[in-house]
Legacy VTK file of the C-alpha trace (Angstrom):
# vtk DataFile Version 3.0
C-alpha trace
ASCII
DATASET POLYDATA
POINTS 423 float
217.384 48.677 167.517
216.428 47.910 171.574
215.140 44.213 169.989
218.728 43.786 167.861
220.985 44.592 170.571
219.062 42.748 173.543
219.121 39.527 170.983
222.447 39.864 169.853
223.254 40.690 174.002
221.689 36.758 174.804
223.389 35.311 172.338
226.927 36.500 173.090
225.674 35.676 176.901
224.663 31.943 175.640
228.051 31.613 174.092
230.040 33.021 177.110
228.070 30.752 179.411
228.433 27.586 176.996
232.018 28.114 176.899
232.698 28.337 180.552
230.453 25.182 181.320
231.953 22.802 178.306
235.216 25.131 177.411
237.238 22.349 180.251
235.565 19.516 179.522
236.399 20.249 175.433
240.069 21.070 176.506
240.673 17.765 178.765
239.068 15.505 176.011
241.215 17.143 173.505
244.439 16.296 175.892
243.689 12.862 175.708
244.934 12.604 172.395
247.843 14.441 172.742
251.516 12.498 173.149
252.983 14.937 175.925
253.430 12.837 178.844
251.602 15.602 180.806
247.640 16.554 180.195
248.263 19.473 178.145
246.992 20.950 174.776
249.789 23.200 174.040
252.240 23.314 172.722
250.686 20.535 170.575
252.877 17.024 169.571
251.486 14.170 168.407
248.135 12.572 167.842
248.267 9.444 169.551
245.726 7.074 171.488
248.183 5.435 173.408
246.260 7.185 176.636
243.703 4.835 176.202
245.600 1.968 176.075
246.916 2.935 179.357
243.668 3.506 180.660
242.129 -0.390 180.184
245.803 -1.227 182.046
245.223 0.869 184.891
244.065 -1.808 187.168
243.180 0.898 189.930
240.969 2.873 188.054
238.942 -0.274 186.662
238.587 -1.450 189.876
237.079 2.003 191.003
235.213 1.901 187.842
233.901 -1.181 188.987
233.363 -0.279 192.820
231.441 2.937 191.774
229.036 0.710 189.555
228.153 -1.487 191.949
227.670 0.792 194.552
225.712 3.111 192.484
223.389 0.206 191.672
222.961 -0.352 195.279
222.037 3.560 196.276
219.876 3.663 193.002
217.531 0.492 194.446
217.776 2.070 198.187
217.485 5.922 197.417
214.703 5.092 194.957
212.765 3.097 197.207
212.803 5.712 200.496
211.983 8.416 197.655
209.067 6.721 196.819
208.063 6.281 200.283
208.294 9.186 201.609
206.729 11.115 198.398
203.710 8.859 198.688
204.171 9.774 203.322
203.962 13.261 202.374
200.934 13.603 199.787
199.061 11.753 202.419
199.831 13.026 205.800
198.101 15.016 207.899
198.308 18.562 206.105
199.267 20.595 209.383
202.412 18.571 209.556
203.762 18.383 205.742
205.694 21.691 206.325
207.790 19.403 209.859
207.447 16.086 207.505
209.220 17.664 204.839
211.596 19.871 206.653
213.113 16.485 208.291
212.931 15.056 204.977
215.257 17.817 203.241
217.257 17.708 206.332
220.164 15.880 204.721
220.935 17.674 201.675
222.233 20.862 203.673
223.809 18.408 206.336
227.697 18.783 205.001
228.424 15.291 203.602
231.753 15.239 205.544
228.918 14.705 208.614
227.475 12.476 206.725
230.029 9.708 206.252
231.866 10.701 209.916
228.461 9.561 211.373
227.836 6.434 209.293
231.319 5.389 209.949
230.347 6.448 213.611
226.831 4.827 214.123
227.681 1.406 212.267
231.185 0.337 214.123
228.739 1.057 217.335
226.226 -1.273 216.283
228.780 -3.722 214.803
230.344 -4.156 218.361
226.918 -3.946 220.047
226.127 -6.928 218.154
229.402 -8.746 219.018
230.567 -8.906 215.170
234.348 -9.035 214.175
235.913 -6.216 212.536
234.983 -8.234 209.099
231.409 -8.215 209.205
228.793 -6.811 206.827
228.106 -3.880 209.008
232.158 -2.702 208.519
232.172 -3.426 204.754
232.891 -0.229 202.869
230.205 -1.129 199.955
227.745 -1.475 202.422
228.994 1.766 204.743
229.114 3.877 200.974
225.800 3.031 199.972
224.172 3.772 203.438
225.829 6.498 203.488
224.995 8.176 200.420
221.438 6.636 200.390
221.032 9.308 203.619
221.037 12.508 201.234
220.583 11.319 197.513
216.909 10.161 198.626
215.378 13.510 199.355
216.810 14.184 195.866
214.469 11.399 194.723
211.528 12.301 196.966
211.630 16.187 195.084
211.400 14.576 191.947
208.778 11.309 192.992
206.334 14.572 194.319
206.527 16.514 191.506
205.004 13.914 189.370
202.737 12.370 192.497
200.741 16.076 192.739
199.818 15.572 189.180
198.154 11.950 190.343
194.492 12.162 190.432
193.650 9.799 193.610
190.435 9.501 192.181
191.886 6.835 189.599
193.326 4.585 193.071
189.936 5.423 194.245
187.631 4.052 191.694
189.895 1.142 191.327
189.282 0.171 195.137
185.829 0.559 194.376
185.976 -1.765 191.533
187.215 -4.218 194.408
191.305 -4.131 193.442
193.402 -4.389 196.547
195.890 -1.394 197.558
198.541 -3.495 196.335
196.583 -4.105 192.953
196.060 -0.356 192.786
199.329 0.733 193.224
200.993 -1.752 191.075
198.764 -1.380 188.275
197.274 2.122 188.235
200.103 4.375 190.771
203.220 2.855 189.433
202.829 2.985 185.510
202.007 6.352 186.364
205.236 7.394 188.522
207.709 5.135 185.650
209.091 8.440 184.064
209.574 10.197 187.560
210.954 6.998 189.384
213.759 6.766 185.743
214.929 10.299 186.293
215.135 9.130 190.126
217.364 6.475 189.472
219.594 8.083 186.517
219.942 11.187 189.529
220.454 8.516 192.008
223.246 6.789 189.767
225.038 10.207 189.069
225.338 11.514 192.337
226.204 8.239 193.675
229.253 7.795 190.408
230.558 11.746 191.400
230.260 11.483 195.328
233.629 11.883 197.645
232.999 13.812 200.798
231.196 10.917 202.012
232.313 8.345 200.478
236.061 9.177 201.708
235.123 7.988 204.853
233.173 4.780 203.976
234.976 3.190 201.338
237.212 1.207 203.044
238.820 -1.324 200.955
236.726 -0.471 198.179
237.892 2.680 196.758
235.517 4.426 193.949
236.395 6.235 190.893
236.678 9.018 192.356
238.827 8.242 195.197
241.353 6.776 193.275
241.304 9.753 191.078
241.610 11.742 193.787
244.704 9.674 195.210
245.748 9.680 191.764
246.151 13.802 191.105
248.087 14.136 194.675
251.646 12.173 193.157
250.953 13.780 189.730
248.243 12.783 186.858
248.920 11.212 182.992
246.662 11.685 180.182
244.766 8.707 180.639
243.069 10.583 183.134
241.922 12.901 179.830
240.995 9.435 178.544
238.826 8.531 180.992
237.112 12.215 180.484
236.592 11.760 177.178
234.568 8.335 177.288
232.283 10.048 179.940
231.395 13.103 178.613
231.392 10.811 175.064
228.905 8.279 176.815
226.992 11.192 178.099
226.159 13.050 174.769
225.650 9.801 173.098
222.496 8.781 175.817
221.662 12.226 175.398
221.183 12.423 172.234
219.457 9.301 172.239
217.119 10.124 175.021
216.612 13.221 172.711
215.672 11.399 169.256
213.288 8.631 171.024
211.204 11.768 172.811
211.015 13.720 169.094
210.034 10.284 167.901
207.712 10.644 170.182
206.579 13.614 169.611
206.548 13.251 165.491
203.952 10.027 166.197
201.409 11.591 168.691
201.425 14.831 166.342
200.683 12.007 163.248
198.122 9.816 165.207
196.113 13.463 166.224
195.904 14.963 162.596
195.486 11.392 161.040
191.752 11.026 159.217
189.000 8.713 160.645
190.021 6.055 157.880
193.494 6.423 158.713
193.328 5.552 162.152
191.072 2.772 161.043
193.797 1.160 158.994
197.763 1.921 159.135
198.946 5.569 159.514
201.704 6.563 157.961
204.107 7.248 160.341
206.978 10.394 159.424
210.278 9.018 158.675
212.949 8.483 161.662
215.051 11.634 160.486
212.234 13.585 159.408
212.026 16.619 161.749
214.566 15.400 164.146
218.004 16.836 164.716
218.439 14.596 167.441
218.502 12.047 165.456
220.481 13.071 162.587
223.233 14.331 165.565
223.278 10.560 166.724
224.114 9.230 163.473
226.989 11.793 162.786
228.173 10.810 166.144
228.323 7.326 165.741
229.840 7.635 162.434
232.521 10.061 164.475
232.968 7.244 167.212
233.524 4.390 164.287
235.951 6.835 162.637
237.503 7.671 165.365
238.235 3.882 166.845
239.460 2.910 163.066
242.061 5.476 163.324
243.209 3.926 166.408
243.525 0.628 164.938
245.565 1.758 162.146
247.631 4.700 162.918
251.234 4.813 164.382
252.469 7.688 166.178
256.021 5.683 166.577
257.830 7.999 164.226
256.199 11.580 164.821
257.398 10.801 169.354
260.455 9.437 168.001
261.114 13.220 166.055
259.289 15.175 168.542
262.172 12.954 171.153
264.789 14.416 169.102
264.096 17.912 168.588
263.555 17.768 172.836
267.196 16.330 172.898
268.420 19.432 170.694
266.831 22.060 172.236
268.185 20.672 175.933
271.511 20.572 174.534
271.627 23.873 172.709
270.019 25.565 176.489
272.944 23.524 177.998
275.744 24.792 175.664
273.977 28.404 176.491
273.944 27.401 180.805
277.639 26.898 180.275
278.767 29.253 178.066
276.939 32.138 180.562
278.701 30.321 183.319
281.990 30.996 181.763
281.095 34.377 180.761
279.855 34.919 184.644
283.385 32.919 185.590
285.741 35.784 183.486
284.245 38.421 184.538
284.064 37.753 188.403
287.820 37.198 187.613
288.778 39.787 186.324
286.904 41.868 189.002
289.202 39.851 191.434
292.566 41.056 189.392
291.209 44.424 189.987
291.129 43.835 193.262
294.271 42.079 194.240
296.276 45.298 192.359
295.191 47.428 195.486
296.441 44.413 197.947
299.770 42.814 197.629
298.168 39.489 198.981
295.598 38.330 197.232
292.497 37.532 198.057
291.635 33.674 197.808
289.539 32.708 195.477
285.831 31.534 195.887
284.341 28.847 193.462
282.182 27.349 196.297
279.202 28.277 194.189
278.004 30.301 197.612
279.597 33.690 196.874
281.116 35.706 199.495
279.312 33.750 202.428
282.296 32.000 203.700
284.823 34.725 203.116
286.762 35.695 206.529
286.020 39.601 205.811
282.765 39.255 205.126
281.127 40.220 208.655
284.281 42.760 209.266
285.974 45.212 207.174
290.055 44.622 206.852
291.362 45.978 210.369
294.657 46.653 208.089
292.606 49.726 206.553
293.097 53.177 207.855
291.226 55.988 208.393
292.086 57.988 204.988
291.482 54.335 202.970
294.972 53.467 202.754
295.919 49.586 203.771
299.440 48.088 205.386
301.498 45.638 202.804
300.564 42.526 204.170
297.447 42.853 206.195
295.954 40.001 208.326
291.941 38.964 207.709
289.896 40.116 210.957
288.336 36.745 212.456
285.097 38.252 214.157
282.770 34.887 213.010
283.592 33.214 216.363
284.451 30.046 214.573
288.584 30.667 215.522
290.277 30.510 211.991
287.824 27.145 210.823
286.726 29.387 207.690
290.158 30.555 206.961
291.562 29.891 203.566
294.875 29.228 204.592
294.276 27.048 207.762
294.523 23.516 205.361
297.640 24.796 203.598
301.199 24.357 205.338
303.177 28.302 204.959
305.363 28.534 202.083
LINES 1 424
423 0 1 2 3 4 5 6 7 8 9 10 11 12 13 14 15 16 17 18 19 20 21 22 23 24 25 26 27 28 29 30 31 32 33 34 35 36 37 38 39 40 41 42 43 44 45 46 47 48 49 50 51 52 53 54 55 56 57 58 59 60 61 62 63 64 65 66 67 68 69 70 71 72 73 74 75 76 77 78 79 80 81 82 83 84 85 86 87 88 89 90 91 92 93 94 95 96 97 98 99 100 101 102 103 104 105 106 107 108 109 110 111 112 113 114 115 116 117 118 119 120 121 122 123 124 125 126 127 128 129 130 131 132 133 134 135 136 137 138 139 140 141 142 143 144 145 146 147 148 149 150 151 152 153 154 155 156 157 158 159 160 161 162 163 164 165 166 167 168 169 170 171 172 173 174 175 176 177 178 179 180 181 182 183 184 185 186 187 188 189 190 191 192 193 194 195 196 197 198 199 200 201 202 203 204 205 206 207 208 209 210 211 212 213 214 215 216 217 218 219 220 221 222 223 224 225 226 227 228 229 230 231 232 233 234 235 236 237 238 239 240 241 242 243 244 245 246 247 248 249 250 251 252 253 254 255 256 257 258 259 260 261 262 263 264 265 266 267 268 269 270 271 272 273 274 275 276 277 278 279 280 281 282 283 284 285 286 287 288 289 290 291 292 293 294 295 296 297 298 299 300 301 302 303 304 305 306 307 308 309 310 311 312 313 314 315 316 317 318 319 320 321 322 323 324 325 326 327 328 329 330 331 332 333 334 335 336 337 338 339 340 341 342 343 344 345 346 347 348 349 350 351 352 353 354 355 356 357 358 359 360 361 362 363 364 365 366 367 368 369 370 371 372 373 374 375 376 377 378 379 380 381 382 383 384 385 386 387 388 389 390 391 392 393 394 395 396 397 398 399 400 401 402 403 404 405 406 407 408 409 410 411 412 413 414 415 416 417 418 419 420 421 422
């Protein structure tokens, strides 16, 4: 019973944490195909891909699009490269100063990265005007500010990852190929760097990722190169369309799709090593017989329904028309404003009568009437409505014709009579 209920406990704690991580992403992706003209999934209207349309016309966001690849590209070949370096600094250093060495290393993750681009903005105009270069130099051009700038921090990110594969290096390899009479260069090129290809690819793919997402620091470097993320950014402050749930979509769609395929090739993988090891002598003499591409690998099969999905999905784009379902949804909008209009007025009127008749109520105790009051502000303007009637007695009783009191200390400017010439 303790082993039921603690499974059945992580699985309903799996679920709960899936849906919290993916629930938004699901509903914003789901958004994009809806027609409201606001990111919404309820109440529901209209499949339509029109969103998408809108997004390859969005010239701002494809040139962000475009600004955040190639400055990705640029951090990737920068943040790699000091990663590298200072991986390879710190498994060789003197041990008594590893623990300072990679303290200053780590430094600039917990530096806030509003610091960080403030100071690169900072430090580079200094050096562009000790250098006597015009405001439209390299040193002041945003690609080149954002990608120094984010280079600073997203290479210790790249150094953890270079030294967690470099402590598995045996040096003894680098040193037996010295002694063979290779050249440090020859040794690391040939013997160090095949070694450190999977670590340096998950460098760069981190690299590329935290340079696509960044905007503390890159709010203060781009200059006239905005990023995706900027111009999102500018985007959501003077309101947002669902192209924005477009855009969403082909990420998170591009990211299960690599995924998935990053998945299948390591099964692959996996499925051939596991063949090769309990192949027979005159097997591995001749050709093995390698397991099929699908055999044993739900990766795989997942790719292939989601490329099927994708192909489906972009046929139904080409062919369907959403003209007449917005042109009904249009009209049934029109109806339902009109019918709460006809209800607005007809509770005005109500509202109207009966403030009326409270008014004939009124003027039976009065032999002057009191003037009426369809300003729309109530009772603000009314003369007696900072006094009570001076014409009213003690016991309650009032005089025939009694005069408004006149205590706003405006003269008679709010009286109701002072336009009108006495009958």
């Amino acid at each position: 019973m303790n082993n039921s209920f603690l499974r059945i406990s992580i699985w309903v704690y799996l679920v709960l944490f899936f849906l919290y991580l993916l629930g938004p992403l699901v509903i914003m992706s789901i958004t994009a195909f809806n027609s409201s003209g606001f990111p919404r999934m309820s109440p529901w209207e209209c499949l339509t891909f029109q969103w998408f349309g809108e997004l390859f016309q969005d010239q701002r966001i494809l040139n962000g699009i475009k600004n955040s690849l190639i400055i990705g590209l640029g951090t990737v070949v920068l943040s790699v490269a000091m990663g590298l370096a200072g991986a390879l600094m710190l498994t060789q250093i003197w041990p008594k100063l590893r623990a300072t060495y990679y303290t200053v290393i780590i430094a600039p993750i917990l530096i806030p990265g509003v610091v960080l681009g403030i100071s690169t903005l900072v430090f580079w105009d200094r050096i562009n005007r000790m250098l006597g270069l015009g405001a439209d130099s390299f040193l002041s051009n945003g690609i080149f500010l954002t990608v120094i700038g984010q280079s600073t921090f997203i290479a210790s990110y790249c150094m953890l990852v270079l030294v967690a594969r470099l402590q598995r290096y045996d040096m003894a390899l680098t040193e037996a190929a010295l002694d063979l009479g290779a050249t440090h260069a020859q040794a690391f090129r040939k013997i160090l760097l095949p070694f450190m290809r999977p670590a340096i690819a998950s460098a760069a793919v981190l690299a590329f990722l935290a340079s696509f997402e960044n905007y503390n620091t890159t709010t203060f470097t781009f200059g006239e190169y905005p990023t995706l993320t900027i111009e999102l950014a500018q985007k959501v402050r003077y309101g947002i369309t669902p192209a924005i749930s477009a855009l969403a979509f082909i990420i998170v769609a591009l990211t299960v799709f690599f995924a998935l395929l990053n998945e299948a090739k390591l099964k692959r993988q996996e499925l051939v090593a596991a063949a090769r090891k309990n192949a027979t002598v005159e097997e591995l003499a001749g050709k093995i017989k390698l397991p099929s591409f699908f055999a044993g690998n739900m990766a795989a099969v997942l790719l292939v329904v989601f490329a099927i999905a994708t192909i489906t999905v972009v046929g139904t784009a080409t062919a369907y028309d959403p003209g007449q379902c917005i042109a009904d949804v249009r009209e049934q909008k029109q109806l339902e404003a009109e019918q709460r209009i006809q209800e607005l007025r007809k509770q005005r009127e109500e509202r109207r009568e009966q403030r009326e008749a409270e008014e004939a109520e009124q003027g039976g105790a009065q032999s002057t009437p009191k003037p009426s009051n369809n300003s729309g502000f109530g009772n603000v303007f009314a003369p007696n409505s900072l006094g009570g009637d001076e014409g009213e007695s003690d016991d309650g009783s009032s005089d025939a014709d009694p005069a408004p009191s006149n205590n706003s200390g405006f003269g008679n400017v709010f009286d109701p009579n002072s336009l009108q010439n006495d009958e």
